[in-house]
N, C-alpha and C positions, 0 to 999 in steps of 0.2 A: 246528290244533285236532284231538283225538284224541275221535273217539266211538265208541261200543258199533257191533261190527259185529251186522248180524242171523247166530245162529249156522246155520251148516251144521250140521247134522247127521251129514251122509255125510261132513264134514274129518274127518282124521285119526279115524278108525273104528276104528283098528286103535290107537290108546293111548287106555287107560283112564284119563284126566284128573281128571273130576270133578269138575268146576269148574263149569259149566253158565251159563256168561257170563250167557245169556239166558231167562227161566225160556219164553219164547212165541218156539219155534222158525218159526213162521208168518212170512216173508218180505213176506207182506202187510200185516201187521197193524202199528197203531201202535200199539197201547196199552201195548205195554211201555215202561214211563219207562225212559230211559236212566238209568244209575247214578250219570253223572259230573253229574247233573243240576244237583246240591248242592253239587258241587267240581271243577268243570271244569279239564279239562287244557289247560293254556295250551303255545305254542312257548317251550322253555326259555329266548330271549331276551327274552321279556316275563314272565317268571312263574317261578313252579318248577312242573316237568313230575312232579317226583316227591311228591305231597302224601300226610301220613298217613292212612293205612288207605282209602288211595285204590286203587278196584278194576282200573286199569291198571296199577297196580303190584305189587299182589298176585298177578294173573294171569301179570304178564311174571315171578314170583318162581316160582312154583309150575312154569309150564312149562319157565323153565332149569334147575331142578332132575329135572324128568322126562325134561329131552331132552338134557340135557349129562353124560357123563359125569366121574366127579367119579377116573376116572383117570388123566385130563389134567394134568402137573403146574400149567401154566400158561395162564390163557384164548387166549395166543398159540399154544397147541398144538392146540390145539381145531381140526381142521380147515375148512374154508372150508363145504365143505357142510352140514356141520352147523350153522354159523352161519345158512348160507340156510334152511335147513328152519324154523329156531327162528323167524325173520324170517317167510321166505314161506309156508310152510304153517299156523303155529299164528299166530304173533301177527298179522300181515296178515292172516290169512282168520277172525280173532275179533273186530277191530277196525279201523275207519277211521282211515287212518292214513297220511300222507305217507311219500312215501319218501325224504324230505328229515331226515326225524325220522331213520330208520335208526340212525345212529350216535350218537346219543345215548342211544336203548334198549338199543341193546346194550352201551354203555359200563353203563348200571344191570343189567344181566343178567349183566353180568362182574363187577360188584361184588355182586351177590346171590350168582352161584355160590362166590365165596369167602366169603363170608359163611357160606353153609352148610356150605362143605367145615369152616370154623375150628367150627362149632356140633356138627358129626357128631366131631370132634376132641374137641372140650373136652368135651360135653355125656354125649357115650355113649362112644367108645373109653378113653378118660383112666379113665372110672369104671368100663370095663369092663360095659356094656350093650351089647346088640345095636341097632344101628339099625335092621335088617332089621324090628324090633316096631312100627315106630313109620312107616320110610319103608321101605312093602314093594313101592316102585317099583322098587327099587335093584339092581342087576345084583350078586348075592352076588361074581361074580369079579371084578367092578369094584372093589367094595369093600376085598376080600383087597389085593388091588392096592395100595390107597390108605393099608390098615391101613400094609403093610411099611413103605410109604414113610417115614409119620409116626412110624414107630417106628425108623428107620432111625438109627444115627449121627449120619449124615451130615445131616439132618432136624434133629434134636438141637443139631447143633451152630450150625446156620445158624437157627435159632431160640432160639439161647441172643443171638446177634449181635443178633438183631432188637428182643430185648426188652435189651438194654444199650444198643444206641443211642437206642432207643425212651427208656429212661430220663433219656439227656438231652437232648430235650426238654422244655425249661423251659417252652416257649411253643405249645403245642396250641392248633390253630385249632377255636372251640367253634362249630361252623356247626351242626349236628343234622344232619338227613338230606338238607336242600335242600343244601347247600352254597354254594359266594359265588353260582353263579348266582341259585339262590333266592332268595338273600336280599337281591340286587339292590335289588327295590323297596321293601323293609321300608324298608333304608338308605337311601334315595333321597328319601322321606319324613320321617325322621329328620333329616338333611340340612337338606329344606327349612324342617323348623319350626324351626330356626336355637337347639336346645336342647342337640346335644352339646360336648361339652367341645372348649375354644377351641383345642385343639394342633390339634386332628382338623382345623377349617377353615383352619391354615395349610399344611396337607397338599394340596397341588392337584394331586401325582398320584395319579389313580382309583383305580391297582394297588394303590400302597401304602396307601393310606385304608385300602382293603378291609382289607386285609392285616390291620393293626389294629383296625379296625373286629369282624372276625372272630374275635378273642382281648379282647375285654372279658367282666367279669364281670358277673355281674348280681347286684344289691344284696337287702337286706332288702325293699326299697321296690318291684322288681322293674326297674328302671331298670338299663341296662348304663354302667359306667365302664370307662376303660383300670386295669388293674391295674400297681400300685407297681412289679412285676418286666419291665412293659413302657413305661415309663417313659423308662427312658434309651433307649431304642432310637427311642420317638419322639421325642426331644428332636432324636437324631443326624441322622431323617430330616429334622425342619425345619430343622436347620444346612445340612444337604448341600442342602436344596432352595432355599435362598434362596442360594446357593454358586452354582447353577446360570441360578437369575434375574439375579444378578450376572455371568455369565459366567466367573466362578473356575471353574468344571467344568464341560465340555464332554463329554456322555456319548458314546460311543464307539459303533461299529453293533453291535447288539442289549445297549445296557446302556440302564437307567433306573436311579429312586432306586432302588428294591432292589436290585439289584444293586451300585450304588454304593455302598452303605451295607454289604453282607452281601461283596461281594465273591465270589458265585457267584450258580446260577440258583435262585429261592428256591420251595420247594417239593421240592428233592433233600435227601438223609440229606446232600450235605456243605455245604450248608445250613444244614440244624439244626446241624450239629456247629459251623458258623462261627456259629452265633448266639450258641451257647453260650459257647466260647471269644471272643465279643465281650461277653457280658452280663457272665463274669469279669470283663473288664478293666474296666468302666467302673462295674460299680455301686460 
């Protein structure tokens, strides 16, 4: 469980944050309602950790963006310390916070810093505005930095790749911001009131449920179905797994039905690219 730490005042003195966690810096006092009062942050295995306009997650957005610089080309370059600073000094000493959680916050602060680096991209350089107007944290040489890069050829080019493989993808998983963890329980629910569509319950491995489960549409009525274009892929999956109940296929060490089915690990671009060249053959 993640709560409102009482703030320091004397933490990190030296950056201009502005966020003010807590409006009653008083270490004594209780009267401050914690924020997550109304939407408490659960451990990502029971729950989603990352809920809308949820104030742990705002905070852990705003201080990767004050304390990461954005001239890193990749969170893995980001060095170690920096990572601990972001960890031990701001977010540990603003909030109660296991240190079991650790890696799950920073896996969300890795995806917010790119997030932002793609927003200062598209939003102000593309259009030719200054981000410095708007985010006047911003280290100007950091930034110069980050302009060349994205302006680079070589940038150009590897970004021409990302958005053509990107296009075939046929089957984008529609999770929103929780992701499968999140939505864990929705579906779990779902499930039990014994109302989704009857493929879905001859599917008895979890991974792949999800899998599908996480690319249906949702209707006029607000109701999610499996979509026509994912169809044959669950057909394939309930052949291969009653194939396996049968003992006709015997999965191999680290394959399951996706794998079986896709013929790589699912979630990589070759992947998608096998899904695609399997959704040809078969619709």
């Amino acid at each position: 469980m993640i709560n409102q730490h009482n703030h320091n005042p004397n933490s990190n003195s030296n950056l201009n944050l502005n966020l003010n966690p807590n409006p009653n810096p008083n270490p004594n006092s209780n009267s401050n309602p914690s924020p997550t009062k109304d939407k408490t942050i659960s451990h990502p295995s029971k729950g989603s950790l990352w809920w809308k306009k949820n104030p742990f997650a705002v905070d852990c957005g705003v201080l990767t963006r004050k304390l990461i610089s954005i001239k890193y080309t990749h969170w893995k370059n980001v060095p170690p310390g920096e990572k601990d600073n972001l960890w031990l000094l701001t977010i540990k000493g603003r909030w109660i916070i296991r240190d079991t959680l650790r890696p799950n916050v920073l896996i969300s602060c890795s995806k917010k810093w790119r997030s932002f680096k793609k927003r200062l991209k598209t939003h102000f350089l593309d259009k030719h505005l200054d981000p410095l107007e708007f985010y006047s944290y911003l280290d100007p040489a950091d930034l110069q930095i980050f302009q060349q890069r994205v302006s680079s050829a070589e940038f150009q080019v590897i970004s021409e790749k990302v958005r053509e493989s990107s296009r075939h993808n046929t089957n984008p998983a529609k999770l929103g911001p929780h992701g499968y963890r999140g939505n864990t329980r929705k579906w779990e629910e779902e499930i039990e009131s014994g109302e989704l569509e009857p493929e879905l319950y001859d599917i008895q491995s979890e991974r792949s449920r999800d899998y599908i489960m996480g690319r249906r549409s949702k209707t006029a009525s607000g109701s999610k179905v499996i979509p026509p274009n994912m169809k044959p892929i669950v057909k394939k999956l309930v052949e291969v797994h009653a194939e396996i109940l049968n003992g006709d296929v015997v999965p191999g060490p680290g394959e399951d039905l996706l794998t079986l089915v896709f013929g790589c690990g699912v979630g990589s671009r070759s992947t998608l690219d096998a899904l695609e060249r399997w959704t040809m053959i078969f619709v």
